[in-house]
ROSE-4610 file (N, C-alpha, C; in Angstrom, 1 decimal, always signed):
// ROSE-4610
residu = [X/X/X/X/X/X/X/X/X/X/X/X/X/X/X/X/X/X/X/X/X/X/X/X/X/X/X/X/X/X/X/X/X/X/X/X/X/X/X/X/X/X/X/X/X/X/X/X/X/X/X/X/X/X/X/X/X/X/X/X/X/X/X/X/X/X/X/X/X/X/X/X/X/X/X/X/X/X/X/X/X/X/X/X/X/X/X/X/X/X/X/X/X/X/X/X/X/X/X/X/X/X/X/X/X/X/X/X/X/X/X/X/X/X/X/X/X/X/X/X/X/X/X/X/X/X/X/X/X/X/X/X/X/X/X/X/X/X/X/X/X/X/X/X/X/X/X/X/X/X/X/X/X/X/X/X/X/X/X/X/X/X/X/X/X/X/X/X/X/X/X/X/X/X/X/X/X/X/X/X/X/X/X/X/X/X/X/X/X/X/X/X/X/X/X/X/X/X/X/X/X/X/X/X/X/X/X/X/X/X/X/X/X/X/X/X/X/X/X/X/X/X/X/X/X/X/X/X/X/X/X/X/X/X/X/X/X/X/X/X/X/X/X/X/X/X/X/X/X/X/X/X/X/X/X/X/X/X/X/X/X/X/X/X/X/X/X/X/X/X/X/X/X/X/X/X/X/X/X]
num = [1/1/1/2/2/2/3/3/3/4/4/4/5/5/5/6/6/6/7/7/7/8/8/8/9/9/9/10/10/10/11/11/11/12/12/12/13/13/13/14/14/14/15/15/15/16/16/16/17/17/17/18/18/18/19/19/19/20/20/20/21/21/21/22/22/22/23/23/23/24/24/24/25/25/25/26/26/26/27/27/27/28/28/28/29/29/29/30/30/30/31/31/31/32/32/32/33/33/33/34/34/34/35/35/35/36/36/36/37/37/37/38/38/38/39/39/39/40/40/40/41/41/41/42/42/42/43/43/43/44/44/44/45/45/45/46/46/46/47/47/47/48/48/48/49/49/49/50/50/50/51/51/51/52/52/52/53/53/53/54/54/54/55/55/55/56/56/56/57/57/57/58/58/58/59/59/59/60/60/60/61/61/61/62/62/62/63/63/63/64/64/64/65/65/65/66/66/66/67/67/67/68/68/68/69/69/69/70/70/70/71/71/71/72/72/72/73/73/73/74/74/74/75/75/75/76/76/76/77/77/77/78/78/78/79/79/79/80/80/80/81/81/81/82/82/82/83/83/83/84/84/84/85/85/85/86/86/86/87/87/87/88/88/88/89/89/89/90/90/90/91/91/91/92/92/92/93/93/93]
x = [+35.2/+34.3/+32.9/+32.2/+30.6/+29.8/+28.5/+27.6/+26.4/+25.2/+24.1/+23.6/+22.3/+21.6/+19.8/+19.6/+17.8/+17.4/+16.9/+16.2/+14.3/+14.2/+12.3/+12.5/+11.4/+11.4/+9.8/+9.5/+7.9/+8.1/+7.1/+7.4/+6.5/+5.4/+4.4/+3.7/+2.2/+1.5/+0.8/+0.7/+0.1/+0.3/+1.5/+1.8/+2.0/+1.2/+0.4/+1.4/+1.1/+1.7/+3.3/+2.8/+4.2/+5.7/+5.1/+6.2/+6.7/+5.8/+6.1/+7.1/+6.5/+7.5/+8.9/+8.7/+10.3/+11.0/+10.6/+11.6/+11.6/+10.9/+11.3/+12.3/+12.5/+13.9/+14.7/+14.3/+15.8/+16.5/+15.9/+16.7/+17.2/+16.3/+16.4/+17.8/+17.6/+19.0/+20.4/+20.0/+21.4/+21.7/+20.8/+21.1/+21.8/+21.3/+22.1/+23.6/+24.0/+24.9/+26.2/+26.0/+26.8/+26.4/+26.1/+25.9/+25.0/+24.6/+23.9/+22.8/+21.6/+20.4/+19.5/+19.5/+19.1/+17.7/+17.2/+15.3/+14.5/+13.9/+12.9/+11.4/+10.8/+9.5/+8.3/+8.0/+7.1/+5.8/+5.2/+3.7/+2.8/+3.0/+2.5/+1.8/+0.7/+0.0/-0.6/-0.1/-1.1/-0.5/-1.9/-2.1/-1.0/-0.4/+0.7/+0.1/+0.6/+0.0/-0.1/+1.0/+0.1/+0.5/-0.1/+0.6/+1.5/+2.4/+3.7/+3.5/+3.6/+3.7/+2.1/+1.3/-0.4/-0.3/+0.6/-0.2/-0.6/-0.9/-2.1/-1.8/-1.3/-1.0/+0.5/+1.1/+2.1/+3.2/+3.5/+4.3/+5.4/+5.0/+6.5/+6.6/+8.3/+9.3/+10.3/+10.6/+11.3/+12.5/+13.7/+15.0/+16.0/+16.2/+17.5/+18.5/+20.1/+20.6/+22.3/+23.6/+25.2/+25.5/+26.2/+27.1/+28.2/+28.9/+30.0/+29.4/+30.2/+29.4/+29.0/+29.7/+29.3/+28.1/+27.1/+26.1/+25.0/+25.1/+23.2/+23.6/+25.0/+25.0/+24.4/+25.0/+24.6/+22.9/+22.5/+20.9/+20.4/+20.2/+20.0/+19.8/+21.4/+21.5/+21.2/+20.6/+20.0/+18.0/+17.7/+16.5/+16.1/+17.0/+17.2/+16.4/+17.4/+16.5/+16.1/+15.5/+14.4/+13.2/+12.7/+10.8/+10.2/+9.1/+8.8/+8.6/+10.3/+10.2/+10.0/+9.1/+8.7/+9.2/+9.5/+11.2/+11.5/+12.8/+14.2/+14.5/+14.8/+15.5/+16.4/+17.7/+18.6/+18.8/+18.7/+19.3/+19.8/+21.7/+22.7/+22.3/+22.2/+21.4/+22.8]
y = [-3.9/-2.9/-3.2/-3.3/-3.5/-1.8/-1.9/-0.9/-1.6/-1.0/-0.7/-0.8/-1.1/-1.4/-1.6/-0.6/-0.8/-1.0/-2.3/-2.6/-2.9/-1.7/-1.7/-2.6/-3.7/-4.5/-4.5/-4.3/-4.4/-5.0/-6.8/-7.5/-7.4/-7.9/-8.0/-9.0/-8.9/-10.2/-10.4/-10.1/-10.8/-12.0/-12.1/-13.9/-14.9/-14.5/-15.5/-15.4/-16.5/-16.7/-16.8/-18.3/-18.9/-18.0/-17.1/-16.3/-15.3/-15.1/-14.0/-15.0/-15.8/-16.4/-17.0/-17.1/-17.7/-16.4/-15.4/-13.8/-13.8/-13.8/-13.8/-14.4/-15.7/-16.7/-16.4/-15.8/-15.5/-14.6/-13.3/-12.1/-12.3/-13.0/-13.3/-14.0/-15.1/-16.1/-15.2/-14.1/-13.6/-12.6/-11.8/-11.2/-11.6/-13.0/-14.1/-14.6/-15.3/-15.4/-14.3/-13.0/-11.8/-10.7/-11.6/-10.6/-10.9/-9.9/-10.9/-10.0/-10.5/-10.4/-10.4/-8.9/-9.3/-9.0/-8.6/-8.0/-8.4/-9.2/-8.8/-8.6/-7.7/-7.0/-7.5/-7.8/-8.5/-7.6/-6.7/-6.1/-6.9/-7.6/-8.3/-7.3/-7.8/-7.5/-5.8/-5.0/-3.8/-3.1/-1.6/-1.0/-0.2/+0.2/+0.9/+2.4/+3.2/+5.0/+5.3/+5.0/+4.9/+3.8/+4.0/+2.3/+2.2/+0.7/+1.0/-0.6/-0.4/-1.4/-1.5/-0.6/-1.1/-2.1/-1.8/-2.9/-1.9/-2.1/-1.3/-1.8/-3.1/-3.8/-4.3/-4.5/-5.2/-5.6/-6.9/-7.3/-6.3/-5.8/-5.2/-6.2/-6.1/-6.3/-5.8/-5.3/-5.0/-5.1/-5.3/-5.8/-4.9/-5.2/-4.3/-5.7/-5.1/-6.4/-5.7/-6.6/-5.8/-6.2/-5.7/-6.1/-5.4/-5.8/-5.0/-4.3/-2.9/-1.9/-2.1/-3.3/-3.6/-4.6/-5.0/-5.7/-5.0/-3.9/-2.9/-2.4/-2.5/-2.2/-3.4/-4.3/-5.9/-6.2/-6.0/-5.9/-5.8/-4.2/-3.1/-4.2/-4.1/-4.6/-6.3/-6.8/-8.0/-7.9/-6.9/-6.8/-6.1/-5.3/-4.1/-5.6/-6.7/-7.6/-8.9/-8.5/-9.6/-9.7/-10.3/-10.0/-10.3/-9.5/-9.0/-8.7/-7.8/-6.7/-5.7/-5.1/-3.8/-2.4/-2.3/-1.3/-2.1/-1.7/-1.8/-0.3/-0.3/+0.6/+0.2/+0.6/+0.1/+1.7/+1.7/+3.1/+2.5/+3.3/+3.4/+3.7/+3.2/+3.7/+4.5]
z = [-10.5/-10.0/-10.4/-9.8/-9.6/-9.4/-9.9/-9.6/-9.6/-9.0/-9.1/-10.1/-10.4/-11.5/-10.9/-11.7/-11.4/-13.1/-13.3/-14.8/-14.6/-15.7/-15.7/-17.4/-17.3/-18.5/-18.8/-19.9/-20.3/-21.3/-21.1/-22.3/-22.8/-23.8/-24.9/-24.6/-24.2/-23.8/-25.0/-26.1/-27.3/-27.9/-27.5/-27.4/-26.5/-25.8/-24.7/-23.6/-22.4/-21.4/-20.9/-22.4/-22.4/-22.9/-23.7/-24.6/-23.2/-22.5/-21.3/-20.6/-19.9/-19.6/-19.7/-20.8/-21.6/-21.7/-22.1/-21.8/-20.9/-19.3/-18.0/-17.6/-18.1/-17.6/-18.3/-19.4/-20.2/-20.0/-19.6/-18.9/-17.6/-17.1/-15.4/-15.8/-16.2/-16.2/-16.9/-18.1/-18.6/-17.0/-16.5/-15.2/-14.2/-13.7/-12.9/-13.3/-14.5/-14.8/-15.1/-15.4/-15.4/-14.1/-13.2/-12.1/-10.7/-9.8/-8.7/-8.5/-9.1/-8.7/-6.8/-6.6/-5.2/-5.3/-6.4/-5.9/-7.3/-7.5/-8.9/-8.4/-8.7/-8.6/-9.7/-9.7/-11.1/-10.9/-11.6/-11.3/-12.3/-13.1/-13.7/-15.1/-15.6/-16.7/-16.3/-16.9/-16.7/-18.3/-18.1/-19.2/-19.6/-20.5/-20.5/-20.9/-20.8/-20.7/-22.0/-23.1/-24.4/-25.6/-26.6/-27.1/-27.5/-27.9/-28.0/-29.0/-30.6/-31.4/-31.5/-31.7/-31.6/-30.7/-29.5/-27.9/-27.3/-26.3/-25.3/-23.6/-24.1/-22.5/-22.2/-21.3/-20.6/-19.7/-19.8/-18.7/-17.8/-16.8/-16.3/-15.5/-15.2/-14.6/-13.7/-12.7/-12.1/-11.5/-11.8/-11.2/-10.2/-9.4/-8.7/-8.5/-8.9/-9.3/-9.2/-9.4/-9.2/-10.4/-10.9/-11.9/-12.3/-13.4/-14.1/-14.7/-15.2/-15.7/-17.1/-17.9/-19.6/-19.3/-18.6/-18.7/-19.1/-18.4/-18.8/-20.6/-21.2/-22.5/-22.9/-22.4/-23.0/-23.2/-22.1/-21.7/-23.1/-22.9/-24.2/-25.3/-25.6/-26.9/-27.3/-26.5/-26.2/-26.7/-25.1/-25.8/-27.1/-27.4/-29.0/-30.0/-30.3/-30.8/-30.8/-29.0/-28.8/-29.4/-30.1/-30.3/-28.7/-28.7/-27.7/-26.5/-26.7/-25.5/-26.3/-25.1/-25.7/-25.6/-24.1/-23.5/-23.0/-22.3/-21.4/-20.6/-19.7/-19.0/-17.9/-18.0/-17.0/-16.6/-15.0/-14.5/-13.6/-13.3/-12.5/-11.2/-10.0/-8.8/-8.0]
């Protein structure tokens, strides 16, 4: 059984480009491999509404994606401890 899955990701641009990027393919690719990615949305660098770790700025992400229902726990507890991600949110569509 498969569901729906809408993931909002805000990484941490304090460590440059490269660091953004390397979280991007890393979630992207755990997303791909446990499941089928049909939309990623990228808004890129913006301000966040208030700070989060004394940051002020960052990466969103956007995913609409299928999977089994134990992936968005996996997510979670993936980004829980990544260094920098800053949230996660998986909502059931």
């Amino acid at each position: 059984m498969t569901n729906k899955y809408e993931v909002a990701l805000i990484l941490s641009v304090a460590n440059g480009d490269e660091a953004v990027n390397a979280l991007k393919e890393k979630f992207n690719d755990l997303m791909a491999k446990n499941g089928t990615v049909e939309n990623v949305d990228e808004w890129g660098k913006r301000r966040l509404a208030y700070p989060i770790n004394d940051e002020t700025e960052g990466y969103y992400i956007f995913t609409t994606m299928t999977s089994e229902p134990s992936l968005p726990a996996e997510l979670e507890r993936i980004a829980g401890i990544t260094e920098g991600v800053l949230r996660i949110m998986v909502i059931r569509k």
